[in-house]
Each structure stands twice: as structure tokens, then as C-alpha cells.
C-alpha positions in Angstrom: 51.6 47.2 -43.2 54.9 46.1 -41.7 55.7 42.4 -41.7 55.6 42.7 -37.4 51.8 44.3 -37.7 50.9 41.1 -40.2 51.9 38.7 -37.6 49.8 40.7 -34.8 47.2 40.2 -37.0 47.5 37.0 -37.9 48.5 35.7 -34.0 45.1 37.6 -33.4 42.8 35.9 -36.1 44.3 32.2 -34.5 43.9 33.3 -31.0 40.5 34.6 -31.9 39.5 30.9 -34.4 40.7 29.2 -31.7 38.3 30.7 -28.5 35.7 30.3 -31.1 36.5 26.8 -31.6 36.5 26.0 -28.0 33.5 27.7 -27.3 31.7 25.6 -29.8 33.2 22.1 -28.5 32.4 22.9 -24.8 28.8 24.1 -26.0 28.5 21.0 -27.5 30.1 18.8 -24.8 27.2 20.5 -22.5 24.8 19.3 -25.2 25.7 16.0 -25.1 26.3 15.8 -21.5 22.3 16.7 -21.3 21.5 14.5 -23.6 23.3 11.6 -22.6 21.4 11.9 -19.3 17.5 12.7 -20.9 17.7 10.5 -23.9 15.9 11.2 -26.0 13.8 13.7 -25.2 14.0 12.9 -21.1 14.3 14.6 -18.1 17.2 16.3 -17.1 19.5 14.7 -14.1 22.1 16.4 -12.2 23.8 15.7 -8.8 22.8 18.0 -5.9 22.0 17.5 -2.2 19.3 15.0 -1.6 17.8 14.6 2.0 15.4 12.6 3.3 14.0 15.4 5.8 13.6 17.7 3.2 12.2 21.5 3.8 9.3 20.5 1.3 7.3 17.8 0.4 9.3 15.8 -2.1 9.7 12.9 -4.5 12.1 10.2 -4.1 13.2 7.6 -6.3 15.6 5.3 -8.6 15.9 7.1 -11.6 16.1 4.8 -14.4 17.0 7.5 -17.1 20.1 6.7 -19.5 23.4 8.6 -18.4 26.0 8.6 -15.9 22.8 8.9 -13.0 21.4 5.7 -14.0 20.1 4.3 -10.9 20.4 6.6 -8.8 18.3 7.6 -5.8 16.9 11.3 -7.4 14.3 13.3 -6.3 11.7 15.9 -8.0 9.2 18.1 -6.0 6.3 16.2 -4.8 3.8 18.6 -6.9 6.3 19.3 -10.1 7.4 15.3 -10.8 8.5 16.7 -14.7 10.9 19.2 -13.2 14.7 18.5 -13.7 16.2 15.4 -11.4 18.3 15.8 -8.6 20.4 12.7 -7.9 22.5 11.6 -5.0 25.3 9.6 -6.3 23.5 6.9 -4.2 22.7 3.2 -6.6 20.1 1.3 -5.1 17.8 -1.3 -6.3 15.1 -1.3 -4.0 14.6 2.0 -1.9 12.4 3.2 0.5 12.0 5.9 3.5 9.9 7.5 5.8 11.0 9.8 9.1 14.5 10.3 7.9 15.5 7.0 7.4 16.5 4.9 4.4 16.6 1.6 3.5 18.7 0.8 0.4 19.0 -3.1 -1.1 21.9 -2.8 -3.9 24.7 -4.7 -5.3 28.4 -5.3 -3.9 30.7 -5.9 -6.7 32.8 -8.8 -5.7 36.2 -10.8 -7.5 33.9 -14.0 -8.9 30.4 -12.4 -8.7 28.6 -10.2 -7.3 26.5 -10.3 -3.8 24.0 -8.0 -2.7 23.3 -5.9 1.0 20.6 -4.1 3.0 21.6 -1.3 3.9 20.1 1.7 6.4 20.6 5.2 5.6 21.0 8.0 7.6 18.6 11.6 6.4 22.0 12.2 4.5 22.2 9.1 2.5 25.0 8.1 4.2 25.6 4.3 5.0 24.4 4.1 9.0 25.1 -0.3 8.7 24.8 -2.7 6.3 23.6 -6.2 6.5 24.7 -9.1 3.9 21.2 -10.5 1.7 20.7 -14.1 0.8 19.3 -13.4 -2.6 17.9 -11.1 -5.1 16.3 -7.8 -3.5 12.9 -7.5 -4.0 10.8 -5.3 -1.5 12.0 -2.9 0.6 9.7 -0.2 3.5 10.6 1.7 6.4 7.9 2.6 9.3 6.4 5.5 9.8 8.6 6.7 12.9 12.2 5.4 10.9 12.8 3.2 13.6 11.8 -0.2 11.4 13.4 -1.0 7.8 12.2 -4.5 6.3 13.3 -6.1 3.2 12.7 -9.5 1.0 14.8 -10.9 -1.0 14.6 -14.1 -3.9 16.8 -16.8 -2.3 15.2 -19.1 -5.5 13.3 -18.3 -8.3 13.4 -14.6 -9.5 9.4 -13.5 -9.5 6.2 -14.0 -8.0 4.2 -15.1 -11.1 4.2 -18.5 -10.7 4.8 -19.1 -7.1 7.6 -21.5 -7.6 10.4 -19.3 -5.6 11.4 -18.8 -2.7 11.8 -15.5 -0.3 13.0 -14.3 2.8 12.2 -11.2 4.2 13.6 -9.6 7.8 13.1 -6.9 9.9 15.6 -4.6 12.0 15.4 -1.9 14.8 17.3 0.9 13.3 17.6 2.3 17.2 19.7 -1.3 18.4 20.1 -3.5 15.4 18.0 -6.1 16.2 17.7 -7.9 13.4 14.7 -10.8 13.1 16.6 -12.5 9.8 13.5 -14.1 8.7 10.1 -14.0 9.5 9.5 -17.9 8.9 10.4 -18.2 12.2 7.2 -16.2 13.1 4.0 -18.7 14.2 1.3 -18.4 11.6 -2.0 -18.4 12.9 -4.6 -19.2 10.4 -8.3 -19.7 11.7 -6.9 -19.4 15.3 -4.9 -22.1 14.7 -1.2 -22.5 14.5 -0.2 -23.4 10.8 2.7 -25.1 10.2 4.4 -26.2 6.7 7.2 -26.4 4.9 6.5 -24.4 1.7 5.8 -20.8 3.8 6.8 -18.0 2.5 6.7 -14.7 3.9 7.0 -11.5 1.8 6.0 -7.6 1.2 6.2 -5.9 4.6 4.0 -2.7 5.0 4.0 -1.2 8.5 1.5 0.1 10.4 3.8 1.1 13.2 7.0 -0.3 15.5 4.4 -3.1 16.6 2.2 -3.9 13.6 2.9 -4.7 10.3 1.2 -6.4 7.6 2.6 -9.0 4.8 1.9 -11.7 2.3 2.0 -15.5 3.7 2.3 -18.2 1.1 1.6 -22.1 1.1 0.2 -24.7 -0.6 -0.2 -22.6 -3.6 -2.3 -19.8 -1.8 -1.7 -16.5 -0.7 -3.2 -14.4 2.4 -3.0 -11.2 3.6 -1.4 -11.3 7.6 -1.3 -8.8 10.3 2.2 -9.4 11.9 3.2 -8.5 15.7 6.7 -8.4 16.5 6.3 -8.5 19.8 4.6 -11.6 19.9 6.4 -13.0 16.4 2.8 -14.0 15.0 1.3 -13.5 11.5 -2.4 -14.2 11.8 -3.9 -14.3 8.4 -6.8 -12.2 7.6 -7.9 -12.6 3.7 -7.1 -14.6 0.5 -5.5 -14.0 -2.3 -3.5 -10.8 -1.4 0.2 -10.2 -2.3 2.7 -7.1 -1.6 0.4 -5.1 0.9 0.8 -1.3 1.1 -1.3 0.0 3.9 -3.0 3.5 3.2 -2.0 6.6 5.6 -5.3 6.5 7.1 -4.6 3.0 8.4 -7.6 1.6 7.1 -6.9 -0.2 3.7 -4.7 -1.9 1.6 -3.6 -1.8 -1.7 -2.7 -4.8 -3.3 -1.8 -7.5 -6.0 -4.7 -9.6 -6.7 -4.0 -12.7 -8.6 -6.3 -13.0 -11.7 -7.5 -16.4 -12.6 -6.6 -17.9 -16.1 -4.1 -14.5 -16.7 -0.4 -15.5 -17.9 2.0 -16.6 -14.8 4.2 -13.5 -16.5 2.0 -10.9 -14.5 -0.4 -12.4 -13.4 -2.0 -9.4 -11.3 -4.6 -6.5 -10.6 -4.4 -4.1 -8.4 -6.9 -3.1 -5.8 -7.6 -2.6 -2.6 -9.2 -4.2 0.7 -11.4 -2.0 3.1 -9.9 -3.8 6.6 -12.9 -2.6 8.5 -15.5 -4.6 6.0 -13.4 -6.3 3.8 -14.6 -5.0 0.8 -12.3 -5.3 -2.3 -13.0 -2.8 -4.7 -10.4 -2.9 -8.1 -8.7 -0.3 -9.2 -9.1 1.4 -12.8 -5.9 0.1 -13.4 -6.5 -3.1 -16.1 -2.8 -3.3 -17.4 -0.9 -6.1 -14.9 1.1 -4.7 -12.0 3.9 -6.2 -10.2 4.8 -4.1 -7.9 4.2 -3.1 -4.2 2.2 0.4 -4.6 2.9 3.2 -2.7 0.2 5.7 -1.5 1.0 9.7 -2.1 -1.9 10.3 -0.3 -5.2 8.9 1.4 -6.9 8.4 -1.8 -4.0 7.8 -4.5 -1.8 4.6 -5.5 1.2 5.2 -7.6 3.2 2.3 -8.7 5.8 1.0 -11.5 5.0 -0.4 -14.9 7.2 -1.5 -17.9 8.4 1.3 -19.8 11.2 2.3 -22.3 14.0 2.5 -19.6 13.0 0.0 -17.6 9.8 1.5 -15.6 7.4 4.2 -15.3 5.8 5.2 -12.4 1.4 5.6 -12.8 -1.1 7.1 -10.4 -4.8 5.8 -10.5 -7.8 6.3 -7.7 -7.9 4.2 -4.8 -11.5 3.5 -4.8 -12.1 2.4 -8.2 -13.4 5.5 -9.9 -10.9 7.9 -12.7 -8.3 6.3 -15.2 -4.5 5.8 -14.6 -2.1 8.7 -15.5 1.2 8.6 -16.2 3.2 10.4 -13.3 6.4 10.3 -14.4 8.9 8.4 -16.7 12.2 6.5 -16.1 11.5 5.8 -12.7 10.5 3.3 -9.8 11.0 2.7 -6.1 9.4 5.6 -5.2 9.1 7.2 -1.6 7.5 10.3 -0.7 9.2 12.3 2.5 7.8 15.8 3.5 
């Protein structure tokens, strides 16, 4: 072989070594580009189109799984939740939406600290106006139609478990912007009488539609359940000891926190659920302590957040007592379903 046909050879070999090398370090790169986002053992995430009109009935939510989509609003068929994530490049830290509407409560990085905004979404995800928050976000819904978003935020305090905080929570018409900034303001009627104090607090919207709404009053160190009108700006109180309402599809119930005597001020809560025609409560078979406002997937199911290894898990139990709670999908919370 002549010394020109050795290099060939040789130039070949290297060539050859290095596509093989490269090949290996990209097939690995891909490997721990998946598992930087499922870690370990999660689902995978991947940016796509989200929409909150979608052609199918669909899962949304704030993803909570470690990677460069942490936090993300994501989405999973309504009927497949374990299939791979779809995320928006959207952060929020409250999220909800119904009728093609969004409503989004998230940070704005600032020079000295950080301050935090409401802000409605378009079916695209795309930023339709914002509105500065005077606290923490901490409950977020959208009515039925879109045409309502209403949030809460902690302007004191930083949880519910002991009652020593402080909220405000406001409502705006996505079709004008008319914004009512805190629902203090409102006249609280309890026992068909005005109630007036200092200590209100007003949280955990839940609409019923672009009139009625219900919420959680608190004062003197109680709780009720009210029925809100915006057109009148009244909040008439219709049962005890009821905190972050989530009316049912059906109109007719309401899933809620139900403060347990003697449990720890940490969580302090079970969840069930008050018939509005009789005012039955009936608890659900969920014993574990749940703060969170549930969501209803359906007529007869509640789904709702719970501790879990990045940061929450989402559960389903029964609505009317009966089953167990399942598991419906990890790494996730703020969930919405559209579809």
C-alpha cells in the first residue's frame, strides 16, 4: 500500500471515530435532555402549541416537573393524563380557564424584588392585559362564558390555616375591563342583615355565571359560604364553616374546605361538599388534609392538589362520599379542564 492510500485510510478511520463519537454525545445529550425534564422516572415535557379552545377535551395545568418546563402551563389529554406534557412557555402560579379565556397570577422580576400581576389570556396564551396584585397569588377562576376572571391574593400572612392573614380578591369584565379591586367593598348580608366589621375577608371565587358567584367570607374567626351578585355588590351568607368554594357543573353543590376541629393550624382541612338545595354536607373519602380550591372534571368527580415530591400532585376522589382517592397525575396543580 502506497504511503497516499495509508493516509486515505487513516483520514477515513478519523472521519469515521469521529461521526461515531458525535453520534454518541448527541444520543446522550437527548438522554439527558429527557431526563432532566422527567426526573427520575417522570413524564416527559416538551413545548408545542397549547390552546385553550382545543379540538378535544383536554387537561390543563402548571407542570411542576424538574427541567427547563418547570412551571409551565402544560396540558395532557383529558382521558390519557400519563401521556407526554405539552408545555406553552407560559409560567404561571395560579391558572385557570374556561370559554377560551385565561387567567394567569405569576411573578414580575423587578431591580430590588420581585412583584406579582393578574393577568388575562387570550385562547392563545397570549397576554390580552395585565393588572398589578397587592400580594401573594393565591386563587384564581374564570366563568363559564370567559367573560369574568377573579383572583385573591395574601396582602398579610401567607395561608389560610390559622386565619391570621389577610386577602383581597377582585373581579374584572374581560369584555370592558371593569375591574371591582376588592370585594370588601361588597355589603355582607348575614341573617338579612347588613354585617359590617373590620376583620372581613373575602376569598375563593367560584362562578356560577356573569351575575352569580359564590365565595368564602371571614370574620371574627368564622367562615361562611356566600352567594355574591355583582350587580347588586352583595354577599349574603348561606352556611358555616365553608372555605374555597368550587361550584359543581350541575350548579347544584359545592365542594369545599371544611375546617376540622382540634386538627393542626398547618392544614387544618377536609374536603367535602354541600347539597345547596338541602344543605346536606356529605365528606369526601378523602382523609389526608387538602388546601386547595378543587376543581370538578365532571358532575360527580373532584380533583385537587396535594403535597408531593415536586411540589404537588393532583388526586381524584367521588363527590358523594362513596370510592377511595386515586392518584391522577404527578408533578402537577392548578388544573383546568377546557373541551
Amino acid at each position: 500500500m502506497t504511503r497516499r492510500a495509508r493516509l486515505t485510510v487513516l483520514l477515513v478511520t478519523l472521519l469515521l471515530l469521529a461521526g461515531v463519537g458525535t453520534a454518541s454525545v448527541l444520543r446522550a445529550a437527548d438522554r439527558a435532555h429527557r431526563r432532566d425534564q422527567a426526573q427520575p422516572g417522570g413524564p416527559v415535557v416538551a413545548v408545542g402549541a397549547v390552546s385553550l379552545r382545543p379540538a378535544a377535551r383536554t387537561l390543563v395545568f402548571r407542570s411542576t416537573a424538574w427541567g427547563p418546563h418547570r412551571d409551565e402551563l402544560s396540558t395532557v389529554p383529558a382521558d390519557r393524563p400519563g401521556d407526554d406534557r405539552t408545555a406553552a412557555g407560559v409560567r404561571c402560579d395560579r391558572f385557570y380557564a374556561a370559554a377560551g379565556t385565561g387567567i394567569c397570577l405569576r411573578a414580575k422580576p423587578g431591580a430590588v424584588q420581585d412583584s406579582y400581576q393578574a393577568v388575562v389570556l387570550d385562547a392563545g396564551l397570549h397576554d390580552l392585559k395585565a393588572f398589578p396584585l397587592a400580594g401573594i397569588p393565591s386563587r384564581s377562576r374564570v366563568s363559564p362564558s370567559g367573560h369574568l376572571a377573579a383572583w385573591t391574593v395574601f396582602t398579610s400572612g401567607d395561608n389560610y390555616g390559622s386565619l391570621n392573614f389577610s386577602t383581597r380578591t377582585s373581579i374584572v369584565d374581560t369584555r370592558d375591563w371593569r375591574l371591582e379591586e376588592n370585594l370588601e367593598s361588597f355589603t355582607v348580608l348575614k341573617d338579612g342583615q347588613p354585617y359590617h366589621a373590620q376583620d372581613i375577608n373575602v376569598w375563593g371565587v367560584t362562578f356560577a355565571d356573569d351575575t352569580a358567584f359564590y365565595a368564602t367570607v371571614a370574620s371574627g374567626g368564622q367562615t361562611w359560604l356566600v352567594r355574591g351578585d355583582l350587580g347588586a355588590r352583595t354577599l349574603t351568607t348561606l352556611h358555616g364553616n365553608v372555605e374555597c368554594p368550587s361550584l359543581s357543573p350541575d350548579g347544584t353543590r359545592i365542594a369545599y374546605k371544611h375546617r376540622v376541629a382540634g386538627a393542626t393550624n398547618d392544614v387544618p382541612w377536609l374536603l367535602y361538599v354541600l347539597d345547596l338545595r338541602t344543605g346536606t354536607e356529605t365528606a369526601t373519602a378523602e382523609t389526608r388534609g387538602v388546601d386547595d380550591q378543587a376543581v370538578w372534571s365532571d358532575d360527580h368527580t373532584l380533583v385537587y392538589a396535594l403535597p408531593g415530591d415536586y411540589g404537588a400532585d393532583l388526586w381524584t376522589v367521588p363527590a358523594d362520599g362513596s370510592g377511595a382517592p386515586a392518584r391522577l397525575l404527578g408533578a402537577a396543580l392548578a388544573p383546568a379542564y377546557l373541551g
